[in-house]
N, CA, C and O of each residue as an XYZ file, in Angstrom:
668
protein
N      72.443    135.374    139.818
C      73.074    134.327    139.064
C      74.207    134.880    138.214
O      74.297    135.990    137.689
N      74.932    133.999    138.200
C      76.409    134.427    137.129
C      76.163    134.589    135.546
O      75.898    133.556    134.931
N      76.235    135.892    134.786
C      75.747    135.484    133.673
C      76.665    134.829    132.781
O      76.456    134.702    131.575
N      77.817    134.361    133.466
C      79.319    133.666    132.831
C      78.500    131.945    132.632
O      78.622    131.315    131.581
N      77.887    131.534    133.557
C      77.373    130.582    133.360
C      76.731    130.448    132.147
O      77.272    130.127    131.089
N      75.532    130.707    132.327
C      74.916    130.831    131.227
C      75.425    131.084    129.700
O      74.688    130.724    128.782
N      76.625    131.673    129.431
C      77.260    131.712    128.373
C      77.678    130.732    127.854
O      77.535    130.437    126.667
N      78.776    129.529    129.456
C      79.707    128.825    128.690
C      78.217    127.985    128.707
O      78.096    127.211    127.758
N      77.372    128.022    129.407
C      76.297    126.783    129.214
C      75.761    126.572    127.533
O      75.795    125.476    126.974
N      75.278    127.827    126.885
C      75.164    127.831    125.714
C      76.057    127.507    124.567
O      75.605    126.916    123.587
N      77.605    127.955    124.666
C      78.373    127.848    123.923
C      78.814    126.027    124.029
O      79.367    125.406    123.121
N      78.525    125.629    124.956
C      78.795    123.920    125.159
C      77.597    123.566    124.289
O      77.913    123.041    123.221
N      75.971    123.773    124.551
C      75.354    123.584    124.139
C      75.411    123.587    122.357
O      75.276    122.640    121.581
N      75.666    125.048    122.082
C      76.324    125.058    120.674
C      77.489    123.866    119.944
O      77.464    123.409    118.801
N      78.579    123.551    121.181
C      79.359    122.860    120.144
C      78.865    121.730    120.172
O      79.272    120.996    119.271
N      78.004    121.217    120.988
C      77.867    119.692    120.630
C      76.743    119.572    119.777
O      76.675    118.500    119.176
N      75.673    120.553    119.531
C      74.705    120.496    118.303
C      75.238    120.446    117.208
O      74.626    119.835    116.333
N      76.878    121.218    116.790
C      77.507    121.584    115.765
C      78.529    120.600    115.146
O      78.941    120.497    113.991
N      78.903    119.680    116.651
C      79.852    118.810    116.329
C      79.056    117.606    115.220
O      77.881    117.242    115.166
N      80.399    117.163    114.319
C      79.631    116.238    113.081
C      80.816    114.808    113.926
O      81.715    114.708    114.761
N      79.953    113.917    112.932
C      80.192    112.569    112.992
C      81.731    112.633    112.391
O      82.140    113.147    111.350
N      82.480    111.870    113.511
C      83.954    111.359    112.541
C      83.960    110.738    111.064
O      83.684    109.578    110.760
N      84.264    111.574    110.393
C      84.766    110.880    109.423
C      85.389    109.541    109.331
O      85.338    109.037    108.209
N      85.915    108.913    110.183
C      86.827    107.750    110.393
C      86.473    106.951    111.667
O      85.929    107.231    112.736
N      87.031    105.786    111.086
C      86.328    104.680    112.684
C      87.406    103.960    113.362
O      88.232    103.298    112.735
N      87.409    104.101    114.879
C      88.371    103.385    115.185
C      87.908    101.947    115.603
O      88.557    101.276    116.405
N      86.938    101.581    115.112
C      86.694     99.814    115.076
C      87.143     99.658    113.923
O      87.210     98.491    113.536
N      87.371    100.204    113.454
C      87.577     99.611    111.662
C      88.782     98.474    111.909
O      89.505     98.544    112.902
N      88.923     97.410    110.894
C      89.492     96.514    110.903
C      90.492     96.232    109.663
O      89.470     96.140    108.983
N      91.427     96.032    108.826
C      91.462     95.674    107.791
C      91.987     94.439    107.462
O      93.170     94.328    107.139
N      91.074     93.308    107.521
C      91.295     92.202    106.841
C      92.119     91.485    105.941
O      92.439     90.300    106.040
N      92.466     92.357    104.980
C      93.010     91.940    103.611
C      93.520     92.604    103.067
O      93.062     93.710    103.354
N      94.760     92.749    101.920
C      95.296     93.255    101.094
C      95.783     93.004    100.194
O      96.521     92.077    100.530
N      95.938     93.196     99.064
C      96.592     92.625     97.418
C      97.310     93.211     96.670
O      97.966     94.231     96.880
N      97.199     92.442     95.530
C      97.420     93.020     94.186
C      97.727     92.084     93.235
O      98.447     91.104     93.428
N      97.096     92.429     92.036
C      96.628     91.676     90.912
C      97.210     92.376     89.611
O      97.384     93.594     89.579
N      97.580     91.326     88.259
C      97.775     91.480     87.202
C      97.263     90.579     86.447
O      97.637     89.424     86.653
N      96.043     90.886     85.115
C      95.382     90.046     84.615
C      96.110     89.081     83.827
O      95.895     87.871     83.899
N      97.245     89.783     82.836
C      97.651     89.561     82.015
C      99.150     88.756     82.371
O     100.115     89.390     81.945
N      99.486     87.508     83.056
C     100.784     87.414     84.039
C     100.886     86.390     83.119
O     100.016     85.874     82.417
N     102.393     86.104     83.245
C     102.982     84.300     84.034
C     103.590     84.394     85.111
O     104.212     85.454     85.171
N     103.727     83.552     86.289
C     103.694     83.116     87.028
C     103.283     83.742     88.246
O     102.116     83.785     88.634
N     104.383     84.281     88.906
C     103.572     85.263     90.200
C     102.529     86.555     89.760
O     102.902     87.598     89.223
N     101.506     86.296     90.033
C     100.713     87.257     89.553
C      99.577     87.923     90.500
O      98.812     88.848     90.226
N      99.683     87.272     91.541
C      98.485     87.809     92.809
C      98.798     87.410     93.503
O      99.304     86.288     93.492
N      98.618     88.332     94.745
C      99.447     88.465     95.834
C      98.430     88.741     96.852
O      97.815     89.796     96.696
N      98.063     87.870     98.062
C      96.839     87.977     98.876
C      97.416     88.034    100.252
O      98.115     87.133    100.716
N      97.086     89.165    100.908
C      97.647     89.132    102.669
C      96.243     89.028    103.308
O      95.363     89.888    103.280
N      96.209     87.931    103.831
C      95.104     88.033    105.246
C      95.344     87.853    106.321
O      95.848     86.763    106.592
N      95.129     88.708    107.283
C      95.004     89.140    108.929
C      93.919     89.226    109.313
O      92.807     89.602    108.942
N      94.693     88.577    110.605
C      93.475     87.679    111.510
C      94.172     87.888    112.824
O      95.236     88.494    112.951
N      93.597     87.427    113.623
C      94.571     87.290    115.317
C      95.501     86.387    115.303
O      96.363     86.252    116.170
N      95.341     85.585    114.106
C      96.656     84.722    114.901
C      97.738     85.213    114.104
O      98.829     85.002    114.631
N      97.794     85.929    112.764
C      99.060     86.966    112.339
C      98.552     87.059    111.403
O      97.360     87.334    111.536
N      99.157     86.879    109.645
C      99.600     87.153    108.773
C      99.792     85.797    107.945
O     100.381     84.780    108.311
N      98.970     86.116    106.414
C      99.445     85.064    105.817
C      98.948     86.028    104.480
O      97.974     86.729    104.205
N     100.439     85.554    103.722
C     100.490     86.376    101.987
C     100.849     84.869    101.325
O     101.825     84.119    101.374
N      99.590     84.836    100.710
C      99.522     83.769     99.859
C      99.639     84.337     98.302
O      98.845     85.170     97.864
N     100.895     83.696     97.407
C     100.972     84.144     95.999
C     101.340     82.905     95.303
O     102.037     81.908     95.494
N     100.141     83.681     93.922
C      99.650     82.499     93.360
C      99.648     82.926     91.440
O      99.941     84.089     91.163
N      99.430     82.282     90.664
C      99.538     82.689     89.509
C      97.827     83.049     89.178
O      96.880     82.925     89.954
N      97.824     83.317     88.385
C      96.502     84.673     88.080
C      95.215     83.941     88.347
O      94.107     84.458     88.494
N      95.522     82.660     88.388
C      93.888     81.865     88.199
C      93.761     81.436     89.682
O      92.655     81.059     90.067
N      94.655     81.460     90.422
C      95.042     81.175     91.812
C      95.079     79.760     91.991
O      95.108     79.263     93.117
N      95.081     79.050     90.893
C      95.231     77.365     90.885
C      96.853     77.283     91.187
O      96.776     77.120     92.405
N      97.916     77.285     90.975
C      99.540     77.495     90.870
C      99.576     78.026     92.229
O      98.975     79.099     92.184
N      99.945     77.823     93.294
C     100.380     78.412     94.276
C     102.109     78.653     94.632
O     102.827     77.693     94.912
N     102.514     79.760     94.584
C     104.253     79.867     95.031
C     104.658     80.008     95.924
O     105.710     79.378     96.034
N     104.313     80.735     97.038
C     104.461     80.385     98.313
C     103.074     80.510     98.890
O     101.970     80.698     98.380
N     103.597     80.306    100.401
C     102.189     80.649    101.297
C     102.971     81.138    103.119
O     102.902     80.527    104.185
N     103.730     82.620    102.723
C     104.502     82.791    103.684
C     103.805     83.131    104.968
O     102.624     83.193    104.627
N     103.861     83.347    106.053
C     103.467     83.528    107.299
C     103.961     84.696    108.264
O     105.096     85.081    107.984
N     103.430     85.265    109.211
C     103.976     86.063    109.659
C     103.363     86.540    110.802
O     102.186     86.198    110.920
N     104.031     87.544    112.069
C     103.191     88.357    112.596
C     103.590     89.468    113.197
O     104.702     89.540    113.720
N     102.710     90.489    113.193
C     103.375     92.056    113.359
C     103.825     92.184    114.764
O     103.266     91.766    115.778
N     105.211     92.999    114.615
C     105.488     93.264    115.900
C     104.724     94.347    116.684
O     104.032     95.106    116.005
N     104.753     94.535    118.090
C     103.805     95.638    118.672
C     104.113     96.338    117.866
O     103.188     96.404    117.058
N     105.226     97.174    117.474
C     105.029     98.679    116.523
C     104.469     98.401    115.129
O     103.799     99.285    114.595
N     104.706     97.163    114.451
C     103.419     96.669    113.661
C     102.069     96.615    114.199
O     101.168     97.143    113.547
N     101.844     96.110    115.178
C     100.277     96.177    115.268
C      99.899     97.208    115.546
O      98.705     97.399    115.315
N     100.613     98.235    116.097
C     100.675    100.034    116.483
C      99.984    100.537    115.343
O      98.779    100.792    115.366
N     100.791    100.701    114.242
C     101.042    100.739    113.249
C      99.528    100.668    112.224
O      98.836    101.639    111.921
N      99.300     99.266    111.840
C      97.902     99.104    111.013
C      97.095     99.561    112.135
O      96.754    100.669    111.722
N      96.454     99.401    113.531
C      95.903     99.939    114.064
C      95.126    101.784    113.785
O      93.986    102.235    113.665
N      96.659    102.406    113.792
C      96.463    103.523    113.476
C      96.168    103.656    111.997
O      95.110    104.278    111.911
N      96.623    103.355    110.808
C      95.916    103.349    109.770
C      94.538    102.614    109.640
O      93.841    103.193    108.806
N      93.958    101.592    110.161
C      92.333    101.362    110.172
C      91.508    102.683    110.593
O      90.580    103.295    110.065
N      92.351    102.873    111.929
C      91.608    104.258    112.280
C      91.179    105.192    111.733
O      90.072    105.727    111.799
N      92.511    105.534    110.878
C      92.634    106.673    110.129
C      91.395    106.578    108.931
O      91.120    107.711    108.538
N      90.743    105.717    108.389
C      90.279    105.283    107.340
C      89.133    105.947    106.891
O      88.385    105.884    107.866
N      88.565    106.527    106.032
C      87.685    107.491    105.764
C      86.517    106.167    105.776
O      86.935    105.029    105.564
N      85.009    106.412    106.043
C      83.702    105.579    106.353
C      83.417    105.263    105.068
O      83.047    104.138    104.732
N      83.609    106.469    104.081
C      82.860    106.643    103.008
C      83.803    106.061    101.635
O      83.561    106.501    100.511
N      84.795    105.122    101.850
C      85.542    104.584    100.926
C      84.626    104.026     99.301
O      83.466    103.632     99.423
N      85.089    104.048     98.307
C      84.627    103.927     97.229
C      85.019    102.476     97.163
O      85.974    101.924     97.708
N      84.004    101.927     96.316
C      84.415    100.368     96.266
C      85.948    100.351     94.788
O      86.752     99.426     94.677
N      85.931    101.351     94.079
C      86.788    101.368     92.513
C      87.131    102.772     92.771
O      86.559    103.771     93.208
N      88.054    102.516     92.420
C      88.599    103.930     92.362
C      90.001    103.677     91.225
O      90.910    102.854     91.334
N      89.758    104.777     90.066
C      90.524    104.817     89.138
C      89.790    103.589     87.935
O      88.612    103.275     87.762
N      91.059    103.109     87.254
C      90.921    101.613     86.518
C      91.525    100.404     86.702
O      91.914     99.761     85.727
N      91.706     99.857     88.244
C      92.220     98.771     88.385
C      92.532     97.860     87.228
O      91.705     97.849     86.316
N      93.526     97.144     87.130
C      93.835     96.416     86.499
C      93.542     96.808     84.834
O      93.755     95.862     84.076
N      93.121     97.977     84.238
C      93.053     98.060     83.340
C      94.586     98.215     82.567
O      95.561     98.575     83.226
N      94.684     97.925     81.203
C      96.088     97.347     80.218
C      97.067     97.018     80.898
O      98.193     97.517     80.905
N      96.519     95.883     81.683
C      97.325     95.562     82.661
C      98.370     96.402     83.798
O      99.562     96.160     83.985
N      97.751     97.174     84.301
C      98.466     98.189     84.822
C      98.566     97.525     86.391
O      99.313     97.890     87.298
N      97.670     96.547     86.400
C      97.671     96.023     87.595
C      96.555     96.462     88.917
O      96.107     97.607     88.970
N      96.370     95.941     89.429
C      95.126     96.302     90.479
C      95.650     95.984     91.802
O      96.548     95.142     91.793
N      95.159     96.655     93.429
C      95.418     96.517     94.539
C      94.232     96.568     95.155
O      93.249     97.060     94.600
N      94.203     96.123     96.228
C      92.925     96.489     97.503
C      93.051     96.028     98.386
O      93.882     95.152     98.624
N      91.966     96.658     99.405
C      92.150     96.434    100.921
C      90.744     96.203    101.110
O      89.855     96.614    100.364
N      90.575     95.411    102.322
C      89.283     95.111    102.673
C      89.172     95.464    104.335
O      89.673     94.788    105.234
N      88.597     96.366    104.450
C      87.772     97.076    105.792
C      86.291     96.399    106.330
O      85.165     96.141    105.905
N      86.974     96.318    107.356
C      85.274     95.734    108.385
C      85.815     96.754    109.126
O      86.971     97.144    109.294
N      84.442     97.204    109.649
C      83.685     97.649    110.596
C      82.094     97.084    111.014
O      81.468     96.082    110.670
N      81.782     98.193    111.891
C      80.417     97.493    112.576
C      79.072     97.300    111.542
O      78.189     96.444    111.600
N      79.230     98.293    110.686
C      78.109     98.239    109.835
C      78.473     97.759    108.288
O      77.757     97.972    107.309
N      79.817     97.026    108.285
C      79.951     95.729    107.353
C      81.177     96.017    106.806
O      81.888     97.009    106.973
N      81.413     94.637    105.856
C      83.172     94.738    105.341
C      82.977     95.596    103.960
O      81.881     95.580    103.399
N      83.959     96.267    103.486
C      84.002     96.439    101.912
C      85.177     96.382    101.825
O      86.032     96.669    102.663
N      85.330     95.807    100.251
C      86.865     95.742     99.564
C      86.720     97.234     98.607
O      85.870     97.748     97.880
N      88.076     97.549     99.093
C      87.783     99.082     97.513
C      89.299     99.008     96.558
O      90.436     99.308     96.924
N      88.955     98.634     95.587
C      90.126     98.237     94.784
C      90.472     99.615     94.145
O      89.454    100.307     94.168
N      91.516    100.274     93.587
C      92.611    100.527     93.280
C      93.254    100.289     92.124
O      93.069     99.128     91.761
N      94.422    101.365     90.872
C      95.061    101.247     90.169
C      96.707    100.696     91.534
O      97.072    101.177     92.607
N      97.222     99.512     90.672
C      98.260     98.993     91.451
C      99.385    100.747     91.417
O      99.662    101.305     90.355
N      99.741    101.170     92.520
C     101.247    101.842     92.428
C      99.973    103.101     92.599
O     100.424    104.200     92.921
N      99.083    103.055     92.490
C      98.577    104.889     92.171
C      97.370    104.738     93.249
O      96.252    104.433     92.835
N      97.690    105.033     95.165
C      96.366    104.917     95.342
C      95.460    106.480     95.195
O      95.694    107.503     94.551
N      94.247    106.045     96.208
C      93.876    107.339     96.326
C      94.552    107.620     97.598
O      95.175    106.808     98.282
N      94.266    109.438     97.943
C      94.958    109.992     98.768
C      94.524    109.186    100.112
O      95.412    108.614    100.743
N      93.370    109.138    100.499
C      93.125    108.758    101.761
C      93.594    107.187    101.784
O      93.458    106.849    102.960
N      94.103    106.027    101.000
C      94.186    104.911    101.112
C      96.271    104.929    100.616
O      96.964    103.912    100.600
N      96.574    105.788    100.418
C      98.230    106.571    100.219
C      98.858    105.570    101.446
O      99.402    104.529    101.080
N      98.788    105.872    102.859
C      99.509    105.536    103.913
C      99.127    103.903    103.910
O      99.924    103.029    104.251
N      98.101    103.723    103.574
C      98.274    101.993    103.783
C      98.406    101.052    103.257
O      98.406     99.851    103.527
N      98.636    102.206    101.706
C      98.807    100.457    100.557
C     100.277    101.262    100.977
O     101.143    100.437    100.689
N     100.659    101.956    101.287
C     102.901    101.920    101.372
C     103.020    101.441    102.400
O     104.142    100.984    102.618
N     102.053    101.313    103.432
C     102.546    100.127    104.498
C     102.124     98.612    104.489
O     102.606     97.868    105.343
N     101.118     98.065    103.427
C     100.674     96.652    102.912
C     102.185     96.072    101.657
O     102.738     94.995    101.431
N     102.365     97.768    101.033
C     103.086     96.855     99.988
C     104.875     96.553    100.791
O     105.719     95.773    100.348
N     105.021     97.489    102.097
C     106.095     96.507    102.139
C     106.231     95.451    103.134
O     107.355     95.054    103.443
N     105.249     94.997    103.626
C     105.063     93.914    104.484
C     104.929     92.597    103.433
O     105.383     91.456    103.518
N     104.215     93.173    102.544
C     104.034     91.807    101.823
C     105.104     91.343    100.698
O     105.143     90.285    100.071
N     106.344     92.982    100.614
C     107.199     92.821     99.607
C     108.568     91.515    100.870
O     109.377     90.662    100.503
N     108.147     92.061    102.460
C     109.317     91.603    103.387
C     108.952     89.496    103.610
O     109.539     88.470    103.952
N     107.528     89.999    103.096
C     107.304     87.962    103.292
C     107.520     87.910    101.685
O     107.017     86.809    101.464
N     107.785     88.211    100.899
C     108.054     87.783     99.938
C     109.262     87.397     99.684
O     109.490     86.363     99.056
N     110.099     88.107    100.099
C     111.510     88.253    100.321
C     111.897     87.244    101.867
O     113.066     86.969    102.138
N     110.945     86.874    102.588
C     111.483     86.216    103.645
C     112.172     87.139    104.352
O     113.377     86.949    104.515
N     111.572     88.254    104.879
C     113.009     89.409    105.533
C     112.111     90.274    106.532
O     111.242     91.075    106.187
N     112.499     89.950    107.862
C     111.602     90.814    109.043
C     112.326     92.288    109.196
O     113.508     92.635    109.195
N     111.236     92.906    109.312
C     110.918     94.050    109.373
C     110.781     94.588    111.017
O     110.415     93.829    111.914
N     111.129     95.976    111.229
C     110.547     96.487    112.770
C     109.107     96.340    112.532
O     108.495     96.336    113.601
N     108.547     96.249    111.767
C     107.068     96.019    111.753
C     106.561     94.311    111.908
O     105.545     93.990    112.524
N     107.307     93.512    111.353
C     106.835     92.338    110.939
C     107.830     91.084    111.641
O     109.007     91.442    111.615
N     107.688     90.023    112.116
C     108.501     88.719    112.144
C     107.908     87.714    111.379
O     106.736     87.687    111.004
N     108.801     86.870    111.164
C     108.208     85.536    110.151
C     108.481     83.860    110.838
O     109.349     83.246    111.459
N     107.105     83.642    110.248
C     107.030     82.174    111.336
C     108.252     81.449    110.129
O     108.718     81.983    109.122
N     108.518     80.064    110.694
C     109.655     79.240    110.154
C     108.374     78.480    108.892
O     107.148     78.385    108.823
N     109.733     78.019    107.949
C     109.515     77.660    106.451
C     108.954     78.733    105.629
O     108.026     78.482    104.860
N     109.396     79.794    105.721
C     109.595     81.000    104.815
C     109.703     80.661    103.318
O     110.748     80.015    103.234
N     109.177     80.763    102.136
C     109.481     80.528    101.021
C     109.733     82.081    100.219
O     108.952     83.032    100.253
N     111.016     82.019     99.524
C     110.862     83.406     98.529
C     110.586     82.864     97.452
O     110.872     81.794     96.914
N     109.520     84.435     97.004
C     109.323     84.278     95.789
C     110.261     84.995     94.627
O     110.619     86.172     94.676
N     110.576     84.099     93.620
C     111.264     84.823     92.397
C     110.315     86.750     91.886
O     109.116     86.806     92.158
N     110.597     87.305     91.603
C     110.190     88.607     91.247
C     109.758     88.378     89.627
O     109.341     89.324     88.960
């Protein structure tokens, strides 16, 4: 018998006893994205939800009774490329708080992840994420800055009756 066999047989054997669980899931989904200021007048929260049929950033004043627009949208393939690969990227073990959201009004953000073994929202200081959530609030905040603005993006198109919002 070859004793070459037997080597790579063990050393296979070895890496797959050794190999660990991904850190990251590529079912992951992300649902939702924001950002909040307790202390506002008028535009003060800013809500993106995705779904299959596109994109909708609904902004509203802090109590969410006042609505200012309710723009629409949907990602182009290199948009859907795009969040795809950041869900992926997404660490399992996300913290639901991280930092002091919205504390002296500094403002608050978040994203909401499904996967198979359930959704969580993990909120965020607005402008400061954490490292592993870095790449996708700078790709949430300018999708939702381009429906705010009414202005397509290589990432994004916008369905008709576009409303901008004042800043």
């Amino acid at each position: 018998m070859n004793p070459c066999r037997h080597i790579l047989g063990a050393l296979a054997l070895l890496a797959i006893s050794c190999a660990e669980d991904s850190p990251t899931s590529s079912s992951a989904r992300i649902a939702e994205a924001g950002w909040s200021f307790g202390f506002c007048i008028g535009p003060c929260r800013g809500e993106l939800q995705l779904n299959a049929e596109g994109l909708t950033l609904r902004v509203t004043d802090r109590t969410g009774a006042q609505v200012s627009a309710q723009n629409r949208g949907r990602f182009t393939s290199p948009g859907s490329a795009r969040l795809a690969g950041l869900a992926g990227s997404l660490p399992e073990d996300l913290l639901e708080r991280y930092g002091c959201p919205d504390c002296a009004d500094g403002g608050a953000s978040w994203v909401t992840v499904v996967r198979e073994s359930g959704t969580r929202r993990t909120e965020y200081e607005y402008g400061n994420p954490p490292p592993e959530l870095a790449a996708a609030d700078q790709f949430f905040a300018g999708v939702m800055q381009a429906l705010r603005e009414c202005r397509a993006t290589a990432d994004l198109t916008l369905e008709a009756g576009c409303t901008p919002v004042p800043s």
